[in-house]
NUSEDREN-475662 format. One record per residue: residue number from 1; residue in one letter; x, y, z of N, C-alpha, C in turn. Coordinates in steps of 0.05 Angstrom, whole numbers, plus 5000, padded with zeros to 4 digits. Last residue first. Layout:
# residues N
NUTOR|num|residu|n.u|n.v|n.w|ca.u|ca.v|ca.w|c.u|c.v|c.w
NUTOR|NUM|A|X|Y|Z|X|Y|Z|X|Y|Z
...
# end
This chain:
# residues 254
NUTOR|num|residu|n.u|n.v|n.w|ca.u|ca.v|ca.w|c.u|c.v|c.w
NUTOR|254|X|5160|4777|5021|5164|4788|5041|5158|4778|5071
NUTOR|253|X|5159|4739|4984|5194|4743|5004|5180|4764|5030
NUTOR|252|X|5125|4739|4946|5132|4717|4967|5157|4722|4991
NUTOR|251|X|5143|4788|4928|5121|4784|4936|5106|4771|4963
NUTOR|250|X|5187|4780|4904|5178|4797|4930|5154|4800|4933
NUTOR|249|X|5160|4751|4866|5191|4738|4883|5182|4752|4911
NUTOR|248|X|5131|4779|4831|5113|4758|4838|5143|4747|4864
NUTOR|247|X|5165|4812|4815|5148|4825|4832|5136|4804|4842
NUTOR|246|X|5193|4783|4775|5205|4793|4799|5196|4802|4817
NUTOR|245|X|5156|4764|4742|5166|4749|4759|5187|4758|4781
NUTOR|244|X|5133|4792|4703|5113|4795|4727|5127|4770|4759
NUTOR|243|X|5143|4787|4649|5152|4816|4670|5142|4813|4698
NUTOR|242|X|5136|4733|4649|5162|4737|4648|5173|4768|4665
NUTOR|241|X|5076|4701|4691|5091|4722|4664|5117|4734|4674
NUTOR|240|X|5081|4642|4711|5078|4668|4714|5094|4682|4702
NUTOR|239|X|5029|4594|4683|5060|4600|4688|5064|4630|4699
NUTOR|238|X|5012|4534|4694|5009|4559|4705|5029|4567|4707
NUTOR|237|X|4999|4477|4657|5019|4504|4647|5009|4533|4655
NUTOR|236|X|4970|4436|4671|5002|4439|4679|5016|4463|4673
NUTOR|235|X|4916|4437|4718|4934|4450|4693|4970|4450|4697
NUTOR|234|X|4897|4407|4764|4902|4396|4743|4919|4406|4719
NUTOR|233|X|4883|4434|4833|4889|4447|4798|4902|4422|4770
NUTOR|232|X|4895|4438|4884|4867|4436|4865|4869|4437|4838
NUTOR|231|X|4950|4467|4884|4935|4454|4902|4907|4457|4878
NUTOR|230|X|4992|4483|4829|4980|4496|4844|4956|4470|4860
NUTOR|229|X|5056|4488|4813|5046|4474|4812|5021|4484|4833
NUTOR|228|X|5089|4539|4757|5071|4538|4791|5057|4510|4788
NUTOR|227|X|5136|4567|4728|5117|4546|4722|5106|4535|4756
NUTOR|226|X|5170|4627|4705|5159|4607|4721|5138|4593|4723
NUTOR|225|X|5211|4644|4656|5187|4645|4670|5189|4626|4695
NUTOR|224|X|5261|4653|4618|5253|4660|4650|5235|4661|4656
NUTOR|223|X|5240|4623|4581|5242|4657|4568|5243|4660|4598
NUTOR|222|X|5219|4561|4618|5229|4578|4589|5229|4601|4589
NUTOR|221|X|5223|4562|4692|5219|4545|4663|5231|4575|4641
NUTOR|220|X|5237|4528|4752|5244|4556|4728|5234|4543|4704
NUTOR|219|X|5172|4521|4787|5197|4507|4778|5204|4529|4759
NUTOR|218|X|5147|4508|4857|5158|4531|4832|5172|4518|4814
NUTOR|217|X|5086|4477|4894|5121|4475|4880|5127|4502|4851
NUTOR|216|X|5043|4495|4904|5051|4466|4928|5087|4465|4903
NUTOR|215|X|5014|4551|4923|5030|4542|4914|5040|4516|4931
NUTOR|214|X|4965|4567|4955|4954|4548|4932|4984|4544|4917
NUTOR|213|X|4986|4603|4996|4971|4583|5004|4967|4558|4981
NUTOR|212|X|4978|4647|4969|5012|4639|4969|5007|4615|4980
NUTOR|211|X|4939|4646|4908|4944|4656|4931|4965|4638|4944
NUTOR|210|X|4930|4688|4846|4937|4650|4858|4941|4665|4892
NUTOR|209|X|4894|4687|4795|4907|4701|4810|4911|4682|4829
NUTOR|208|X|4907|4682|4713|4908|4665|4736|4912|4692|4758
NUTOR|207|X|4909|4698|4663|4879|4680|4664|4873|4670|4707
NUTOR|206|X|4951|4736|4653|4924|4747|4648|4901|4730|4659
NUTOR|205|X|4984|4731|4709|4979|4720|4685|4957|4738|4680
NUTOR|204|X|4984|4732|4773|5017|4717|4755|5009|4725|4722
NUTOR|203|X|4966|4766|4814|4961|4763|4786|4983|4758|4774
NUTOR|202|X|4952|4747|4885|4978|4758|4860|4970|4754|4826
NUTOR|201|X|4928|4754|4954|4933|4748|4926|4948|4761|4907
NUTOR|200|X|4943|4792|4993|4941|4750|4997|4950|4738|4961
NUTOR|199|X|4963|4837|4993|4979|4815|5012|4982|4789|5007
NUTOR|198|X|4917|4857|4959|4943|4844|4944|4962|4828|4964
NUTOR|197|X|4854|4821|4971|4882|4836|4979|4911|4827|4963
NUTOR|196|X|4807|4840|4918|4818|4820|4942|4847|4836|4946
NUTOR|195|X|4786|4876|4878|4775|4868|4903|4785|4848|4931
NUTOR|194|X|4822|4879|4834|4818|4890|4853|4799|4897|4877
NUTOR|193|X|4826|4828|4819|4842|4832|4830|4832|4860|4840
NUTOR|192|X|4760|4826|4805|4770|4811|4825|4785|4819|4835
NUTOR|191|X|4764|4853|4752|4752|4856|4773|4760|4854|4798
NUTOR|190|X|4806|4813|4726|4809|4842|4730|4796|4863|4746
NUTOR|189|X|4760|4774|4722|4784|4767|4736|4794|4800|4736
NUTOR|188|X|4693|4798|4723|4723|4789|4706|4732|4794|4732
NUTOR|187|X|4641|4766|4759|4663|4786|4764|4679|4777|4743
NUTOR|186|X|4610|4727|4791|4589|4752|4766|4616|4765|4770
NUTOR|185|X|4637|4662|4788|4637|4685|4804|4621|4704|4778
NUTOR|184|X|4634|4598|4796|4638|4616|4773|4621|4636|4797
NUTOR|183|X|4671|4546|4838|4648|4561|4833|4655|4584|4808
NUTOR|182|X|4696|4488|4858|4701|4507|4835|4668|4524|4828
NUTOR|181|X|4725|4447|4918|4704|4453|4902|4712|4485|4877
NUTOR|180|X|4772|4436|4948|4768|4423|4921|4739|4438|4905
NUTOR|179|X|4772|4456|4995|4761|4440|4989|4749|4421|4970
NUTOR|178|X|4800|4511|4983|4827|4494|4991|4801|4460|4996
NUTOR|177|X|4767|4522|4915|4775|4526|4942|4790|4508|4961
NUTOR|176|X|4776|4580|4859|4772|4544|4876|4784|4552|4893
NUTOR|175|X|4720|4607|4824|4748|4606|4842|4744|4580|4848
NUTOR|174|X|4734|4636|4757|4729|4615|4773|4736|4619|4801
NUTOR|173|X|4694|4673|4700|4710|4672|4726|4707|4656|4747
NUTOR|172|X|4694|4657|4627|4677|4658|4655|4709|4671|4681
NUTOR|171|X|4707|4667|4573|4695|4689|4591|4686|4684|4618
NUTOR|170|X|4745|4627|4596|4728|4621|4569|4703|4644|4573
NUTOR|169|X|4763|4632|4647|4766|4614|4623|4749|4619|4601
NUTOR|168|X|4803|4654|4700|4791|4659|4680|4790|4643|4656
NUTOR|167|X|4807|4635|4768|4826|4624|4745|4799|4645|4716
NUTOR|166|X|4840|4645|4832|4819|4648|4815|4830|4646|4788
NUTOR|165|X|4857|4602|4898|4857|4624|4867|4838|4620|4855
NUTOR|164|X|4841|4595|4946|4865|4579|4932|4874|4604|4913
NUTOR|163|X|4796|4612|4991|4801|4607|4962|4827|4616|4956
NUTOR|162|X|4781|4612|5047|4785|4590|5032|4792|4586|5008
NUTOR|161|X|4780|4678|5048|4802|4659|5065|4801|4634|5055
NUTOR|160|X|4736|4684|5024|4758|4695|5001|4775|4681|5023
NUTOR|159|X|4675|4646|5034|4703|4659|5051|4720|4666|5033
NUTOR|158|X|4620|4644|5002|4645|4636|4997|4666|4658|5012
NUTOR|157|X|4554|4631|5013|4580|4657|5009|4601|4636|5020
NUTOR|156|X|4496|4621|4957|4516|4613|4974|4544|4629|4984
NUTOR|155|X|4435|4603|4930|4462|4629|4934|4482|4617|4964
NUTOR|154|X|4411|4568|4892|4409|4576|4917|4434|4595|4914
NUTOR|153|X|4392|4538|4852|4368|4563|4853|4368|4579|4878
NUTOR|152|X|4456|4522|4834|4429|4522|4823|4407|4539|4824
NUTOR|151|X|4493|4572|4862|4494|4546|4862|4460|4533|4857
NUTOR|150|X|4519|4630|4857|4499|4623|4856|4501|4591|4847
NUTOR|149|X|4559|4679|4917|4558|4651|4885|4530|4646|4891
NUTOR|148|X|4595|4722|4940|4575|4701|4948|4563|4693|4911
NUTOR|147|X|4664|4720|4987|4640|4734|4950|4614|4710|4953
NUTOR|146|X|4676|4757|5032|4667|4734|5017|4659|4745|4991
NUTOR|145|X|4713|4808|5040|4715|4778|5062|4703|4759|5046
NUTOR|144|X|4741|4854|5003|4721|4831|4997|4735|4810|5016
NUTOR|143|X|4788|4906|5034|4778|4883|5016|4755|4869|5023
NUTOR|142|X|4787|4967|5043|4772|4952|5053|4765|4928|5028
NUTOR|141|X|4842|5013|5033|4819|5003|5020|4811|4982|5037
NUTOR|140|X|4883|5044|5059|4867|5033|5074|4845|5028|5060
NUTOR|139|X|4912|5064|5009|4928|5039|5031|4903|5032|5053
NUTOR|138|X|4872|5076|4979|4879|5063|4961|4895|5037|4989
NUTOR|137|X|4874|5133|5003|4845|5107|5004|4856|5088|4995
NUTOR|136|X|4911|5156|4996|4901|5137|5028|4882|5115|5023
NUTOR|135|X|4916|5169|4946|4942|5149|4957|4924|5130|4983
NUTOR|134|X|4864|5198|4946|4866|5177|4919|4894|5144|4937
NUTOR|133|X|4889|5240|4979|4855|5226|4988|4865|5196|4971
NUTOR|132|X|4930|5257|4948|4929|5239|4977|4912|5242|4985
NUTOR|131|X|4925|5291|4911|4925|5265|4900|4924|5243|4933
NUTOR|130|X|4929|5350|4920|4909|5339|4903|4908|5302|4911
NUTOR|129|X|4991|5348|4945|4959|5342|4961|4937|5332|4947
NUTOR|128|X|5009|5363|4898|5013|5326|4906|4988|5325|4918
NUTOR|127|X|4997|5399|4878|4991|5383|4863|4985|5348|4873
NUTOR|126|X|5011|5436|4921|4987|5427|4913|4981|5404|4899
NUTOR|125|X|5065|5440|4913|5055|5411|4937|5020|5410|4924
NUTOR|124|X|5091|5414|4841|5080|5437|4863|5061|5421|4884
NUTOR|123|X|5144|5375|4827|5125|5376|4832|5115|5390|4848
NUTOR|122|X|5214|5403|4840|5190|5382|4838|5168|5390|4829
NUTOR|121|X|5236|5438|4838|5252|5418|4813|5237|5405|4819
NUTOR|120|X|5230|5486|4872|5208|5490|4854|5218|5468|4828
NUTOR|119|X|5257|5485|4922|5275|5501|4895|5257|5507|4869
NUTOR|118|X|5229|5453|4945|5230|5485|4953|5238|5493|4936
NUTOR|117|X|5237|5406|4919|5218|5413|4918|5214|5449|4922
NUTOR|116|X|5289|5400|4932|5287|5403|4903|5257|5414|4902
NUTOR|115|X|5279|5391|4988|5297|5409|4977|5291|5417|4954
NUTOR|114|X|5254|5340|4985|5239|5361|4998|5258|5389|4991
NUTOR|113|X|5285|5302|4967|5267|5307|4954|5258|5330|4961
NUTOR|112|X|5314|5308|5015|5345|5312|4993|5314|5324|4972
NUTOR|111|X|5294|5280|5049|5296|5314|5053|5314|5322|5024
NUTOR|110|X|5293|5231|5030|5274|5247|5031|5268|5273|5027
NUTOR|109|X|5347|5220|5042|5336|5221|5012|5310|5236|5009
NUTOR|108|X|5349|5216|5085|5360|5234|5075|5357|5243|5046
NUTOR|107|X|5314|5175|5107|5303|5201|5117|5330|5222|5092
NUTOR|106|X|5349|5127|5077|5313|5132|5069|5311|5168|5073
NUTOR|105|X|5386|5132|5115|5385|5135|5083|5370|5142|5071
NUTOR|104|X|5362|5125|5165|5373|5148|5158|5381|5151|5130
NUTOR|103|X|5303|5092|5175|5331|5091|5159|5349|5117|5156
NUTOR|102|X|5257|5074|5220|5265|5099|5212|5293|5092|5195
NUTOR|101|X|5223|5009|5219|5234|5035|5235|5246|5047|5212
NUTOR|100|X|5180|5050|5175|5184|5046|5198|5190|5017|5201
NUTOR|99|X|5189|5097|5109|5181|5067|5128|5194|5073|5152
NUTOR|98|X|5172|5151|5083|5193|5135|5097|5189|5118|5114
NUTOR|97|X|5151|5184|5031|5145|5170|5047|5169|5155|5062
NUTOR|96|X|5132|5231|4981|5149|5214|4992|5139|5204|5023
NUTOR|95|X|5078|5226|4931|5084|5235|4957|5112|5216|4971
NUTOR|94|X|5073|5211|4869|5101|5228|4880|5095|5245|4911
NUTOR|93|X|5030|5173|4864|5021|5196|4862|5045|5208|4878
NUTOR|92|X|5068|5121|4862|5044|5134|4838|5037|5158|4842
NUTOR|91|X|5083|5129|4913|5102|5131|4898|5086|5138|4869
NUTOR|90|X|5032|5113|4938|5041|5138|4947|5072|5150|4920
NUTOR|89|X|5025|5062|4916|5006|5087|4921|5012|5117|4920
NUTOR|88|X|5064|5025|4942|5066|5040|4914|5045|5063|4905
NUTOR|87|X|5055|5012|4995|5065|5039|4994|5063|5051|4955
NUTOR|86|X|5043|4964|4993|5027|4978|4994|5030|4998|4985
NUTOR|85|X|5103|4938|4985|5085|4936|4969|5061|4952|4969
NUTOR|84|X|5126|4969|5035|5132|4976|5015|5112|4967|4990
NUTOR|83|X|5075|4969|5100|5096|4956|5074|5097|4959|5047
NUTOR|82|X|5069|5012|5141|5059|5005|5111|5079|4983|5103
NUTOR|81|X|5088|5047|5180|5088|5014|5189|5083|5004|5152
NUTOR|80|X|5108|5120|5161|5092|5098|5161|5101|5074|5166
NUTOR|79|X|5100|5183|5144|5119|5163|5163|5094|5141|5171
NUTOR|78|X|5112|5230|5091|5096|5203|5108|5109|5191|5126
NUTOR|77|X|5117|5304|5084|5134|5269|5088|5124|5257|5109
NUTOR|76|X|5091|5356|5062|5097|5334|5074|5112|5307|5062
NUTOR|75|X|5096|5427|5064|5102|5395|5042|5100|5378|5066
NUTOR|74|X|5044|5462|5075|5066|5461|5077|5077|5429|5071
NUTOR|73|X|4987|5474|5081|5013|5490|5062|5039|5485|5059
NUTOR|72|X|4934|5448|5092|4955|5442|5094|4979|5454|5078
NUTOR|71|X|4874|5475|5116|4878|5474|5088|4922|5471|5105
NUTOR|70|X|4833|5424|5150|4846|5452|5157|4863|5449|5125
NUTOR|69|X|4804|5381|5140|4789|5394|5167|4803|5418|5167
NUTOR|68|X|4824|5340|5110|4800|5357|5096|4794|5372|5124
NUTOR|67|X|4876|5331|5129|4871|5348|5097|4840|5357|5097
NUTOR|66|X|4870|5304|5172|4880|5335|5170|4874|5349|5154
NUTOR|65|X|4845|5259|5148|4830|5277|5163|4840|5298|5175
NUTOR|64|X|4895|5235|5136|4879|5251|5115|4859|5269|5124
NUTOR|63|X|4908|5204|5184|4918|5230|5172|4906|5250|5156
NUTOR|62|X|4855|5170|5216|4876|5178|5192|4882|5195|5191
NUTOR|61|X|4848|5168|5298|4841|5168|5252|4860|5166|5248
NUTOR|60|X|4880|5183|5337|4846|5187|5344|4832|5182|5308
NUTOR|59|X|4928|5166|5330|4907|5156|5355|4883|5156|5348
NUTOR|58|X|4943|5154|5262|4942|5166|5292|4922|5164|5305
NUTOR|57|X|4974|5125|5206|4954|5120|5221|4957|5130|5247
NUTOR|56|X|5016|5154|5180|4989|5158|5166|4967|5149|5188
NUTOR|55|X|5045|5209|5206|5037|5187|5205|5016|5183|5196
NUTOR|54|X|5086|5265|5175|5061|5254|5182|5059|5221|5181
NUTOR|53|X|5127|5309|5184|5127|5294|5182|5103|5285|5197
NUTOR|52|X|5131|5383|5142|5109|5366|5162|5127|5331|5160
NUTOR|51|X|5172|5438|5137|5163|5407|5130|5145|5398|5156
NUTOR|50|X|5156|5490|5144|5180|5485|5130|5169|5458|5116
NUTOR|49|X|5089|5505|5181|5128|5500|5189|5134|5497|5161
NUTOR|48|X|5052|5562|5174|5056|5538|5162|5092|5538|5168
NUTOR|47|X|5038|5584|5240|5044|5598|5216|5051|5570|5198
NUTOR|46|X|4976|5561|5280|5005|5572|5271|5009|5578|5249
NUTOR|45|X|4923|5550|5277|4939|5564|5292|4961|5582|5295
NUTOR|44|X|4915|5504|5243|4901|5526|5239|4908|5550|5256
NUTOR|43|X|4948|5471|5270|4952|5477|5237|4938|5503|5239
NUTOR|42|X|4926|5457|5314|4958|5468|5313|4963|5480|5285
NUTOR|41|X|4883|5439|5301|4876|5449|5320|4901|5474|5322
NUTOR|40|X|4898|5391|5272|4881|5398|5256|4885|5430|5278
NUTOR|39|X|4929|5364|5316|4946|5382|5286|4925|5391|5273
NUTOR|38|X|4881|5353|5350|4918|5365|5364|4929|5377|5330
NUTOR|37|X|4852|5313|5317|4853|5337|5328|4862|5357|5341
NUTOR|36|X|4899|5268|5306|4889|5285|5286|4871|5315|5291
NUTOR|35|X|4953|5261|5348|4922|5257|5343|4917|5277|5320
NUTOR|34|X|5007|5284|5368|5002|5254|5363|4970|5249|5354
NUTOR|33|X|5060|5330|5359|5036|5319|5361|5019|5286|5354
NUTOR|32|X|5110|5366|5376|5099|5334|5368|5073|5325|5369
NUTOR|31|X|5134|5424|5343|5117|5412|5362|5119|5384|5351
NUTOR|30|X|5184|5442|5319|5163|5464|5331|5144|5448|5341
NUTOR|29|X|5244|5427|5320|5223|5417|5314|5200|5434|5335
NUTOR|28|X|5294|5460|5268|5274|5465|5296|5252|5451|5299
NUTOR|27|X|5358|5442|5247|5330|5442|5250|5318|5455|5272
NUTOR|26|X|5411|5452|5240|5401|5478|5243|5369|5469|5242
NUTOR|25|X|5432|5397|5219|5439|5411|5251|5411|5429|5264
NUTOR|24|X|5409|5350|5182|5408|5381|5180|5395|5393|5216
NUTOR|23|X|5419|5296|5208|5417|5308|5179|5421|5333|5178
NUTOR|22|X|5408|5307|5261|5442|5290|5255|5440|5296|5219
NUTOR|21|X|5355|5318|5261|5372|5329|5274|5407|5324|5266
NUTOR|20|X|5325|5266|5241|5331|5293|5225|5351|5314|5235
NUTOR|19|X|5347|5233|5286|5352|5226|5264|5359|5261|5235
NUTOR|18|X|5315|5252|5327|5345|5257|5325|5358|5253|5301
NUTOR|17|X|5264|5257|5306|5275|5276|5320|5302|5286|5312
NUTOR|16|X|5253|5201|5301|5255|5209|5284|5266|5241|5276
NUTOR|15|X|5257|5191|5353|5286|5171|5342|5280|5190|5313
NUTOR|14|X|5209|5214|5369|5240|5222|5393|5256|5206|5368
NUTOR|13|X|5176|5185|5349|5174|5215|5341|5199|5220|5353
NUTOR|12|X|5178|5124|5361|5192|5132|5343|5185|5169|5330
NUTOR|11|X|5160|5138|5421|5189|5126|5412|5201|5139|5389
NUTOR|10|X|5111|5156|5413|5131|5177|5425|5163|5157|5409
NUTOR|9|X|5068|5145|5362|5085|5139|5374|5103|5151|5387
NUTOR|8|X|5049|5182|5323|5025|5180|5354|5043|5152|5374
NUTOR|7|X|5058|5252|5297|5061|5214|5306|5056|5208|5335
NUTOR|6|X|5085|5297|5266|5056|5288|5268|5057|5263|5274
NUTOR|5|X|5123|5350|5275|5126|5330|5269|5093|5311|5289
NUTOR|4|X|5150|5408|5232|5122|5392|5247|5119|5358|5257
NUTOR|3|X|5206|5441|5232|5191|5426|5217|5169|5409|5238
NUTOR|2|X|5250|5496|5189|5225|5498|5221|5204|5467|5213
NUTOR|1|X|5311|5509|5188|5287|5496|5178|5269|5489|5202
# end
């Protein structure tokens, strides 16, 4: 197996090297490259390798700027700092991917995917490629720094770093802030969540998104939920939905 390996870290291109190497003996790694114009330059050059391993973020850009500068034939596997929460992007649209540092469980599972794929038991690569513009953008989206509000006949911007959470009531959308104050936002709450970072913020609920900053106590409550005591907030019954409490854990854990 003849395979490409795309990373703009030497360390971990040499650990990821050996790693594949101690998996399947009979590899050949046909070059290392570290910049997006070095593989855009190598792609169009050579014959398509076996497997590509790609970083998503390199010296000189993104990765993706391989995809649209030379046509890519050959499957890839991500190698990425990403954290797993982010990463669901890429698992929505069936590109595999292997966190950093490097797992040899992870990398074998990978290639175990990349097998089934040659055999034609996956998904065709076109298909995937189709979809990694949709995965990248999605991990390097550019969140909302402020939202700006209208306060009688004046407008005003509000730091998303000062706000606690956002609460939905009665068709309106609120936020409050670690200053006690409560503005209504031009945005549904379903809006919102996807305008702010999922890092910071979390949709416990249909009415509530809370940030890890605006929890002052957890308590277990009924059908396994959880009951949040939140900074600024008077409501006693923020609770976070029953399917939404394991993801809301790792959330906090990470």
């Amino acid at each position: 197996m003849k395979i490409l390996i795309i990373e703009d870290e030497p360390q971990a291109a040499n650990r990821l090297e050996t790693l594949v190497k101690n998996l399947e003996p009979g590899v050949t790694v046909l070059r290392k490259i570290d910049t997006v114009k070095n593989a855009v330059a190598w792609i169009k050059s050579n014959p398509a390798p076996d497997l590509i391993f790609m970083d998503i973020q390199l010296a000189d850009g993104i990765s993706f700027q391989v995809f649209e500068q030379c046509e890519v034939l050959s499957p890839v596997i991500f190698t990425t700092a990403y954290d797993e929460y982010a990463l669901k992007a890429f698992k929505v649209n069936s590109i595999d991917y292997i966190l950093k540092p490097f797992d040899q469980d992870e990398l074998a599972a990978a290639l175990t995917k990349f097998r089934r794929l040659v055999k034609g038991e996956a998904a065709p690569q076109h298909a995937v490629l189709d979809n990694i513009g949709k995965a990248i953008a999605m991990l390097t989206k550019k969140y909302k720094t402020r939202f700006v509000i209208k306060v009688g006949e004046h407008l005003k911007s509000v730091e998303v770093g000062d706000i606690l959470f956002f609460l939905s009531l009665e068709k309106a959308t609120f936020c409050y802030s670690r200053d006690g104050r409560k503005n209504i936002l031009d945005y549904t709450l379903d809006q919102v969540e996807g305008l702010v970072d999922p890092e910071r913020f979390f949709r416990i609920n249909r009415k509530y998104i809370v940030s890890a900053d605006a929890i002052q106590d957890m308590i277990h409550y009924t059908n396994s939920r959880l009951r949040l005591v939140l900074k600024n907030s008077d409501d006693p019954e923020v609770i976070v939905a029953r399917e939404r409490v394991q993801e809301f854990r790792e959330w906090l854990d990470r």
